[in-house]
N, C-alpha and C positions, 0 to 999 in steps of 0.2 A: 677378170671381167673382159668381156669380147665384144670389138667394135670395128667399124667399118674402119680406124683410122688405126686399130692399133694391128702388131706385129704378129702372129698369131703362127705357130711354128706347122709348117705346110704338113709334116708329116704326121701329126698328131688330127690333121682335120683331113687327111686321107684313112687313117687306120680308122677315124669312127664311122667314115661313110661306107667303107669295106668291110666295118663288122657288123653293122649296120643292115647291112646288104643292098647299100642303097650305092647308087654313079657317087662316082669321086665327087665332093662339091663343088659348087661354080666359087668364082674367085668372090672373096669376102664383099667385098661393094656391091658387087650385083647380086648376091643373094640376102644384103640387108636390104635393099633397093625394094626385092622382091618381096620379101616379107612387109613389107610395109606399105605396097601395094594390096597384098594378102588381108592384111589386117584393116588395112582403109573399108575393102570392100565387105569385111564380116561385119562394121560397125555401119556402113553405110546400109546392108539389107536388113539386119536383124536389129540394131537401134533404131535404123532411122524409121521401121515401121513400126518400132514401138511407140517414138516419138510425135510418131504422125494420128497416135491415137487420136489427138483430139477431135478429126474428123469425122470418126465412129463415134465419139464421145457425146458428138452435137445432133449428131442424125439419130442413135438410138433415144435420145432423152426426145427426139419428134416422134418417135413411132410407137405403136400402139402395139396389142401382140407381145410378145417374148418379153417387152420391157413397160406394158401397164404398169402404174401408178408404180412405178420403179424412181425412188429419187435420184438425182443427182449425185450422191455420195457412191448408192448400189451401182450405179453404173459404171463411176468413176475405179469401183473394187478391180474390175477389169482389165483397167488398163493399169493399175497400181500393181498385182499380180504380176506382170509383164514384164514391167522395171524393178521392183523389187526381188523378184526371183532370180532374175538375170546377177544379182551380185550376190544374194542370201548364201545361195550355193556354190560362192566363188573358194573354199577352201577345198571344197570333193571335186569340183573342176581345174583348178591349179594342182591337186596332186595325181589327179588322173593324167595331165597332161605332161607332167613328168613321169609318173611311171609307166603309161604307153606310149602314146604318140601327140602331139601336136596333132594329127591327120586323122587320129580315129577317131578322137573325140570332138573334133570337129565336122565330121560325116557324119555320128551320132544327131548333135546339135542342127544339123542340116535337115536329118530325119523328121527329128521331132518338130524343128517348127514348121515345116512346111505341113505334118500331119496336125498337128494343129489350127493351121488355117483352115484348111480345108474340111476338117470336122468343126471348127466351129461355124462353118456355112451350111450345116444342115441341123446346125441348133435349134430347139422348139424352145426354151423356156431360158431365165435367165443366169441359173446355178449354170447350166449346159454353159454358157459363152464366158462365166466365171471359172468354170474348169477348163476349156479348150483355149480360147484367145486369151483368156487370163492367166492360168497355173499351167499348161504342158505349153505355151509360146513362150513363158517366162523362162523353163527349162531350159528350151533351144536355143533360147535366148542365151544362156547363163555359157551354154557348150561352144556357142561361136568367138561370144564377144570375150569371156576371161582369157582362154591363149591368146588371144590377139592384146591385151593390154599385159600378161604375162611374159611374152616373149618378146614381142617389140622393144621394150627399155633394152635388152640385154645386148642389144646390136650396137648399142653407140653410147657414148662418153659424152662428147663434145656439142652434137649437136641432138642429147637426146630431151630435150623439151619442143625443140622443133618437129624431128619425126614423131614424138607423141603428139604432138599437137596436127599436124595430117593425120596421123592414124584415128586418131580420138574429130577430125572435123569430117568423119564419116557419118556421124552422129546427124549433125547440123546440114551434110550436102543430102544425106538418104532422106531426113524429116522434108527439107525444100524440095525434091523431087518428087518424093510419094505423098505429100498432102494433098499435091491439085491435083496430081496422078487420080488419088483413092477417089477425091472429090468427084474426079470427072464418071472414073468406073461407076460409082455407086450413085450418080446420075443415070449413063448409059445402057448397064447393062445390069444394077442393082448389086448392095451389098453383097449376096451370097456368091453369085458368078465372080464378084472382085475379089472377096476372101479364098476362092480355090484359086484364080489366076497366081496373086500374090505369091499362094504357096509354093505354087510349081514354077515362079520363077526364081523365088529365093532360095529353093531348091538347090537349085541348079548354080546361084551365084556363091551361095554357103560353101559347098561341095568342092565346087572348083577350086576353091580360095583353099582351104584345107588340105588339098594338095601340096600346095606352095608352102606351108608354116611349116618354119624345122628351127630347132634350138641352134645356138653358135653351140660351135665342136666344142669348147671348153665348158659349157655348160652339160652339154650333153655327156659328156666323157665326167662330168661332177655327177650327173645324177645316177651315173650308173655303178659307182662305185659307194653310193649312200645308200643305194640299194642290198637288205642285208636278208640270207634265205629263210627262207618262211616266214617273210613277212606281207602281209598283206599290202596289195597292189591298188585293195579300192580301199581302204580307210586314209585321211588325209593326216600326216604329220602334223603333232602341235608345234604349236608355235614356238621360240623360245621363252622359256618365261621370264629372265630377267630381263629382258625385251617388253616384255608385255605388262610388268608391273613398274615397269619406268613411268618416269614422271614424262619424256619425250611421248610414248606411246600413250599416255593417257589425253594426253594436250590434243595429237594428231586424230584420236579417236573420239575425243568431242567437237571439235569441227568437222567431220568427217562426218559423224550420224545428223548433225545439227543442219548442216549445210542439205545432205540429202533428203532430208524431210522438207524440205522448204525446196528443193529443185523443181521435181516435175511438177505441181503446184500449178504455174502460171503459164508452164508450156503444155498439161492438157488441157485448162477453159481459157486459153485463147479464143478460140473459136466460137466460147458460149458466153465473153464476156462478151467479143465484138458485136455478136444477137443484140446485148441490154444496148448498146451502144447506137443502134438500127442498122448496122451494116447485113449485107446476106450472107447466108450458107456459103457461098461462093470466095465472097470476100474474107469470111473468117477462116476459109483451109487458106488464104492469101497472105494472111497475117501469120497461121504457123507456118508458112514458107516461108514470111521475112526472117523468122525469128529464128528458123533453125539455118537460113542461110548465112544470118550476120553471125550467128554463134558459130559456125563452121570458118568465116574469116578470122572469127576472134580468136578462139588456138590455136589456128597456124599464127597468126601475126605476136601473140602474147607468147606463142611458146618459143617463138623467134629472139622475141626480146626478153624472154626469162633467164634464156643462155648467157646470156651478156650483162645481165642485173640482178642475176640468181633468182631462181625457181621460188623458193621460200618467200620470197621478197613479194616478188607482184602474185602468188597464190594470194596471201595474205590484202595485197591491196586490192584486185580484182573481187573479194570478197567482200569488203566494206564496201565497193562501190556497186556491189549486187542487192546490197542492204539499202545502201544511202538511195538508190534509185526505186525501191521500192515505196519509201516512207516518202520521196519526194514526188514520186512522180503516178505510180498504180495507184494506188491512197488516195488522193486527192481526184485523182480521174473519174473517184467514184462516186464523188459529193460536188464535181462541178457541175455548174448546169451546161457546158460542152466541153466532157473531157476528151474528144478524140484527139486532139494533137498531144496531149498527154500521154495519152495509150499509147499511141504511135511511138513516142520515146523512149517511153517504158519498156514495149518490147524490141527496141535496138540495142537499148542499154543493157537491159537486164542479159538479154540473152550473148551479149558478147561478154561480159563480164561474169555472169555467173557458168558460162558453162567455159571459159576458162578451165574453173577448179577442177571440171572432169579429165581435162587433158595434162593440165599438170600435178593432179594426185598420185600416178604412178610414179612422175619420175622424182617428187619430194621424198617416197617411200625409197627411194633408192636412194637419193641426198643422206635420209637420214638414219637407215638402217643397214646399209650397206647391198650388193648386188646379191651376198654369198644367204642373206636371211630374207631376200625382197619375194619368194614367191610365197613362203605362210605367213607373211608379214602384210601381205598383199590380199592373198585370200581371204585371212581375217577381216581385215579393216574394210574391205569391198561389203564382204558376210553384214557387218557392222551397220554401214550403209544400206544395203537392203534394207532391213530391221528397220532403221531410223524414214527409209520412202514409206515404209509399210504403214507406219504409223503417221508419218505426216500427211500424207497426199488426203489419204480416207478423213483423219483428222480436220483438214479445211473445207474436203466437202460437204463434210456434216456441216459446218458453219453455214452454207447458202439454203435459205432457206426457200421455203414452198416456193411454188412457179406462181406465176400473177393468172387471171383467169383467161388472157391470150394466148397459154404457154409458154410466154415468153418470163424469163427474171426481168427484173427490174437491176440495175443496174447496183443499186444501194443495198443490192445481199450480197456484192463483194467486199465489203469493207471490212468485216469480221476476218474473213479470208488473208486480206491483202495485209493488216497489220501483225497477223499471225506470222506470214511469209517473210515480212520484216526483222520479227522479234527472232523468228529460228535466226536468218543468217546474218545479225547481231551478234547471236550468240555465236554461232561459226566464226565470224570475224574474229572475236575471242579467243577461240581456241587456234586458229592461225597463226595470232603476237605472239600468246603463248608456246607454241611450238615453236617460233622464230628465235623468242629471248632462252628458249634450253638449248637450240643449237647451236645459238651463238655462245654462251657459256662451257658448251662441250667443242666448240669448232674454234676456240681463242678468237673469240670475237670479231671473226672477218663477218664486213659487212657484204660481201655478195655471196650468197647462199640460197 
């Protein structure tokens, strides 16, 4: 395992960059430095505009054209597409990016989503914006964001819940930037001109970054000798199987689909709850900037303090308390006669707490399976999570029912929603302890894990 702090023998990370055919590497710190800069900015363009859906999410349920008499749920498929895909295909992205490059397959990714914006800005009907900004942006998605949560762990030991958690608070900094960003665009100069802009700047940010991502030399020099001839370079390795039918892996893979069916949930109808609530258009892409801003402090600061209290430990409690604030606090906000201060809570709370688990999932997969099994260990269980958004997100929004005859919901068609959102990451919680008490039983019962 290869990290910024460990010793790493200089003449084995010159011979890979020389056969390689790439400049001798820079010195190990500054190029884990770089990579996690690299990585910040894939999650920051190609997450955080997924993240920012809810602002398309609120304006096409106003518009008339391409999304008539289009529910709530049809339009929500969209942006579930986006986040979903991004990890469905994380085992054919994880082993492509071992057996070519970190850089191609991230140039790929760059391709495609920008070609996806930009086609879905001359979309007529609403399959069109389900196949473009839904299923080929989920692609692009899928090609930036798994290297960058792939490779990033491999760089550090010590302090690696902290740099995942910057890497992973790209998420949370890209969603605050481009919500009032999208807001203002699709004010000014209308959706279709903002979906080409987007494209061709995330282009350019994708691309760049992709340059930057390279495996540690020990990694790199492991994958190239797992490499065996004629074997195929695009089908992805399975996984190991006594790995996979453990009672650790089952544990990690029911909070894991559990938790992501219940994530993006209340981070894409932020926007359309704040509507029931009276606030504007304006004010609710304001609210998915509090929410993706506070979840952007909340992993750097939790993956700070997971280094020091063990990873496993606050996953597990950041996730009861992503539950506990739901049933305490969303819930009730929807049967008060003023729940805004509630709301408000709810999304400080929820979003520092639950998006936690995005930033510390990679490196529990490393806690608990080791560096040498973390990238099909990884692809999978990401794969897994897809699956599990795919069906949750679409799931809740069937829950909201018809719009009132203003257009607007009413606030009391969240509450089927919100006690759903509850019960999934309950049961994530669950599956959290559960993985905690097999580790501990397999790690002689040290309590920081």
């Amino acid at each position: 395992m290869s990290h910024p702090e460990a010793q790493l023998d200089s003449t084995s990370a010159a011979d890979v960059a020389e056969s390689s055919g790439q400049a001798p590497m820079q010195p190990l710190k500054t190029r884990a430095i770089l990579v996690v800069i690299a990585s910040f900015t894939l999650t920051l363009t190609a997450c955080g505009l997924n993240f920012a859906f809810g602002v398309y999410q609120e304006l096409y349920e106003s518009l008339s054209g391409p999304f008539e008499n289009a529910t709530p749920a049809q339009i929500d498929l969209i942006g579930t597409l986006g986040v979903s895909l991004m990890t469905i295909g994380a085992p054919f992205a994880s082993a492509w990016t071992k057996s070519y490059s970190p850089t191609t397959i991230t140039l790929i990714g760059g391709f495609l989503f920008a070609s996806a914006s930009i086609l879905a800005s001359f979309s007529q009907a609403l399959w069109q914006f389900v196949l473009t900004q839904g299923f080929l942006l989920g692609c692009g998605t899928c090609l930036a964001y798994i290297p960058a949560v792939t490779i990033a762990p491999s760089w550090f030991k010590e302090r690696r819940g902290l740099a995942m958690g910057i890497v992973l608070s790209g998420t949370g900094v890209g969603g605050t930037i481009w919500a009032p960003v999208l807001s203002l665009l699709n004010d000014s100069i209308g959706f279709r001109n903002t979906l080409r802009l987007t494209g061709c700047v995330s282009f350019i940010l994708i691309t760049a970054s992709g340059w930057i991502l390279r495996w540690t030399p020990e990694m790199e020099i492991q994958h190239r000798t797992e490499r065996r001839p004629g074997q195929s370079r695009l089908r992805p390795p399975l996984a190991n199987w006594n790995i996979v039918r453990s009672r650790k892996f089952l544990a990690q893979a029911m909070g894991a689909v559990l938790q992501a069916a219940a994530y993006y949930t209340p981070v894409y109808f932020i926007s359309t709850y704040a509507r029931t609530l009276g606030y504007s258009a304006t004010a609710g892409a304001s609210y998915i900037a509090l929410s993706n801003g506070t979840s952007a402090l909340g992993k750097i600061l939790l993956g700070y303090i997971a280094d020091r209290l063990g990873r496993l430990n606050v996953l597990a409690v950041c996730t009861l308390m992503s539950a506990l604030a739901t049933f305490a606090l969303w819930f009730p906000s929807t049967i008060a006669a003023d729940g805004r201060g509630l709301f408000v809570a709810y999304v400080v709370l929820y979003s520092v707490t639950a998006g936690a688990y995005v930033s510390l999932f990679p490196t529990a997969l490393v806690e608990l399976f080791g560096m040498q099994h973390f990238a099909s260990i990884n692809g999978l269980l990401y794969m897994l999570r897809g699956i599990g958004t795919l069906m949750g997100t679409p799931g809740a929004g069937a829950l909201i029912r018809g719009r009132s005859r203003s257009g607007v919901q009413s606030k009391t068609t969240f509450e089927a929603p919100s006690l759903l959102i509850g019960g999934l990451l309950a049961g994530a919680t669950l599956g959290c302890i559960w993985v905690r008490i097999e580790a501990m039983q397999q790690g002689g019962r040290k309590w920081k894990m």
